[in-house]
Structure formats: C-alpha cells, structure tokens
C-alpha positions in Angstrom: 14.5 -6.4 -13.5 14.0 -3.1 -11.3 12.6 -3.4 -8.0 9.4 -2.1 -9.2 9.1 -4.6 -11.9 9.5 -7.3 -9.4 7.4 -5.9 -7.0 4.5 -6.1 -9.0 5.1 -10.3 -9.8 3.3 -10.0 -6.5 -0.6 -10.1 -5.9 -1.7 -6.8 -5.4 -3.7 -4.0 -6.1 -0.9 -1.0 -6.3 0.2 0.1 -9.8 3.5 0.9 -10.6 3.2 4.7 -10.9 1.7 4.0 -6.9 4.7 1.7 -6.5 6.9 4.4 -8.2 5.8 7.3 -5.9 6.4 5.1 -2.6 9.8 4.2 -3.7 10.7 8.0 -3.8 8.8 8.9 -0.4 10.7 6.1 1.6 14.1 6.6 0.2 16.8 6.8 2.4 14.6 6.7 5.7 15.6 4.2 8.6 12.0 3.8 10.1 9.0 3.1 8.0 5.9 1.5 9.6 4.1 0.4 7.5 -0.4 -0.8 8.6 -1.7 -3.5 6.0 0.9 -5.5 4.2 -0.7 -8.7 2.7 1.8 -10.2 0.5 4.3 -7.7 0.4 4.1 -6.1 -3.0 4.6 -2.9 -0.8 6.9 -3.5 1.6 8.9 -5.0 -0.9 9.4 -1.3 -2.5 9.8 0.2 0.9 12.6 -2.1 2.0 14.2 -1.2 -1.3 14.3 2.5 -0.9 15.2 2.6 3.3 18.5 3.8 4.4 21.2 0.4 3.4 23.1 0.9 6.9 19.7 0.2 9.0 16.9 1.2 8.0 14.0 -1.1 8.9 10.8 -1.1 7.7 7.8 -2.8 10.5 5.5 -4.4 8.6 2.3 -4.8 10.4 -0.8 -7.1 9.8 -2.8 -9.6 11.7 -2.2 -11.7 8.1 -5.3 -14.1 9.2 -6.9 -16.0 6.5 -10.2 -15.6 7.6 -10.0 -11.7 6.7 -9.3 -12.2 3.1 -11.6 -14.1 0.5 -10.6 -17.2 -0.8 -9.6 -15.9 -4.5 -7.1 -13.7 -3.2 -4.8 -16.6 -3.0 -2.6 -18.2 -5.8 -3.5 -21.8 -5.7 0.7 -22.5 -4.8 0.2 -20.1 -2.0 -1.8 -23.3 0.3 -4.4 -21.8 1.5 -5.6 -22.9 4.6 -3.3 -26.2 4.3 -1.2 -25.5 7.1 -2.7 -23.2 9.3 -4.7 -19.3 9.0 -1.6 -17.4 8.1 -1.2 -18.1 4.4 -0.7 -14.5 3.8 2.2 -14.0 6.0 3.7 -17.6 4.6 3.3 -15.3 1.2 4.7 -12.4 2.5 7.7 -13.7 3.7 8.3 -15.8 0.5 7.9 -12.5 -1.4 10.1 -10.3 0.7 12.6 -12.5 1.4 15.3 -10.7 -0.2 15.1 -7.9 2.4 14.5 -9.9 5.4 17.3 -8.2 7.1 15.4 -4.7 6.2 12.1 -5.8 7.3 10.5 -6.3 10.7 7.4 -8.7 10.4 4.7 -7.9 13.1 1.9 -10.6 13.0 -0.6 -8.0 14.8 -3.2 -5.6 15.0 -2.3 -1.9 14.4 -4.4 -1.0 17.0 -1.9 -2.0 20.1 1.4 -2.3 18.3 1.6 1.6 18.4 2.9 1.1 22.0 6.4 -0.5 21.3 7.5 2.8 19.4 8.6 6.4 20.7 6.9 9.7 20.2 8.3 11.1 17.0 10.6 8.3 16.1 8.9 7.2 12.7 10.2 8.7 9.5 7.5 7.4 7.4 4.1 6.4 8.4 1.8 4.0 5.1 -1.1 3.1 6.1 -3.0 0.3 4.0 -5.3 -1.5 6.3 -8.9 -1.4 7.2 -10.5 0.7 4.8 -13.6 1.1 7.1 -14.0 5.1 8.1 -13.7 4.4 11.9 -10.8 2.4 11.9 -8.8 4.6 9.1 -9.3 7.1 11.9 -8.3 5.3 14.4 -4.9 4.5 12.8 -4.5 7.6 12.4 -5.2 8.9 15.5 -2.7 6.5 17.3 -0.4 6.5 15.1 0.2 10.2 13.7 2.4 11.1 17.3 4.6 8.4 16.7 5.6 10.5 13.8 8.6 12.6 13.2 7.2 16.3 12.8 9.0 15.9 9.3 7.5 12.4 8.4 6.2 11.4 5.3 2.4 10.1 6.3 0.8 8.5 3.3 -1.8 5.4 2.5 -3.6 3.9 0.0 -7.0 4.1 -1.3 -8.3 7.2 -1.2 -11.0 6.0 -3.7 -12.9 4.8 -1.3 -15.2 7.0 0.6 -14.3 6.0 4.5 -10.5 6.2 3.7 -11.0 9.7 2.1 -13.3 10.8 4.8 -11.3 9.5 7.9 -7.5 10.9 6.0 -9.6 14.6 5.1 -10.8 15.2 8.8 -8.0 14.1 10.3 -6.0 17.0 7.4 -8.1 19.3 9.0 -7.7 18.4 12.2 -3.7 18.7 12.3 -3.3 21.4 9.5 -2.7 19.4 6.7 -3.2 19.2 3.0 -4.2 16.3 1.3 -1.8 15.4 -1.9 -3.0 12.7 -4.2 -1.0 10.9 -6.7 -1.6 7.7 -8.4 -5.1 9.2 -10.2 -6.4 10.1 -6.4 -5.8 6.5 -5.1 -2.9 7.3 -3.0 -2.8 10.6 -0.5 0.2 12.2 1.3 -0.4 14.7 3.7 1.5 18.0 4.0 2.0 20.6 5.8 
C-alpha cells in the first residue's frame, strides 16, 4: 500500500488527488510546519515526502476535544475516556511510523510562530481555523517565517473566509492564488 493509500485509512476530509498534490509540494524539504493536523491523514503524507536525512515536519494543533463534534471520533478512538486530547492520542497512533520525522506541538498557532527564525520554513500548510480573521492571522504571522522560495499552501478554499483571508493576503504580498484539488486546495505563487 502507497503512502497515499494509507494515509487515507485515516479520518479525514482530504482526497487523494489533495493528498497526491501535497506529497509532491513537500518532497524533499527539511522544514514543513504544518497549522491544523487532527488525526494526521496529512501529516502523514508530509512526513513521507520530507528530506530522509532530517527533515521534520511541526505539526501544530491545540488537539482539544471540546473543539471538534462528537461524531468525528471512531468509537475505538475513546473519546473523552481519558482526558480532552483524543485527537492527538489519534494522531500519534496514526503517524506513528514517522515519529522520528514529526514534531508534535500541542498548541495554538497563534504563539508557536515565535520558536522559529525568519525565513527558515520551507513549506508553510495551513489547515486550521477556517474563520476569515483567524485564516488571516496565520497568515500574517506566519508568512515571514517563510523561506522567500517556500511553498505556502492550505486547505479549504471552498469556504468563503479561507478564500477571502488567502486572496487579500495574495494581494497583499504579490501573489497568485493556484487551486488544485477542484478549488479546495490553494498554493500561492509568485
């Protein structure tokens, strides 16, 4: 089974041309960050396709239960049973062939943008919040942690506040939006 086959034996909502595309953007990078990861279908993919010889992909997410419904739990995932984190319990089952590729951060992305450089990240996915404001304001604190060469990406274009937050931040910064996956998934570019 390819990665991308196995990746999607996760919950999720990414298809596998999405999956596909992701793959190619990350390969061979050795920093991704990546903001919203859930149970990992994603980062899964990303670990994959990042440099063998250290490259590291930070996955970030405040994985508490009590932002997600109910249903979007498998009934062996224990919901609420031990604690609110049943989504990071999940994620790390899930990516637990790459745990040496993948840096967990049990956060919000709004503060972890501190602990990294100016220009050190390689690949920015952003897959969070989907409200306008806050698509914005990942954006805005994380776009000069990029690499003037990074790939900067997310999901969910769709959706009217991702689309709006990831168009007039294009404009602002002189890029183009690029959409792939049937206009759920944008790339910017230069």
């Amino acid at each position: 089974m390819d990665i991308i086959q196995q990746a999607l034996t996760i919950p999720g909502f990414t298809s596998e041309a999405f999956l596909r595309e992701l793959h190619g953007m990350a390969h061979g990078k050795r920093k991704v960050v990546e903001i919203g990861a859930f149970k990992g279908r994603a980062t899964l993919v990303l670990a994959d396709a990042v440099a063998p010889d250290g490259g590291l992909v930070y996955s970030i997410d405040i994985w508490d239960d009590n932002t997600y419904a109910p249903e979007s739990f498998d009934p062996e995932d224990g919901y609420k049973t031990i604690d609110f984190l049943t989504g990071y319990r999940a994620f790390l089952r899930n990516t637990r062939m790459y745990y040496d590729r993948i840096v967990p951060l049990v956060a919000s992305s709004h503060g972890t943008d501190k602990y990294f450089k100016m220009s050190s990240i390689e690949m920015l996915f952003i897959d969070a919040d989907h409200a306008q404001h806050m698509v914005e304001k990942d954006l805005r604190l994380w776009l000069p942690k990029c690499r003037p060469d990074a790939v900067i990406c997310g999901d969910d274009y769709d959706m009217e506040g991702v689309a709006n937050a990831v168009n007039a931040t294009a404009f602002m910064h002189g890029y183009f939006v690029v959409k792939f996956d049937g206009g759920k998934g944008w790339r910017y570019v230069k």
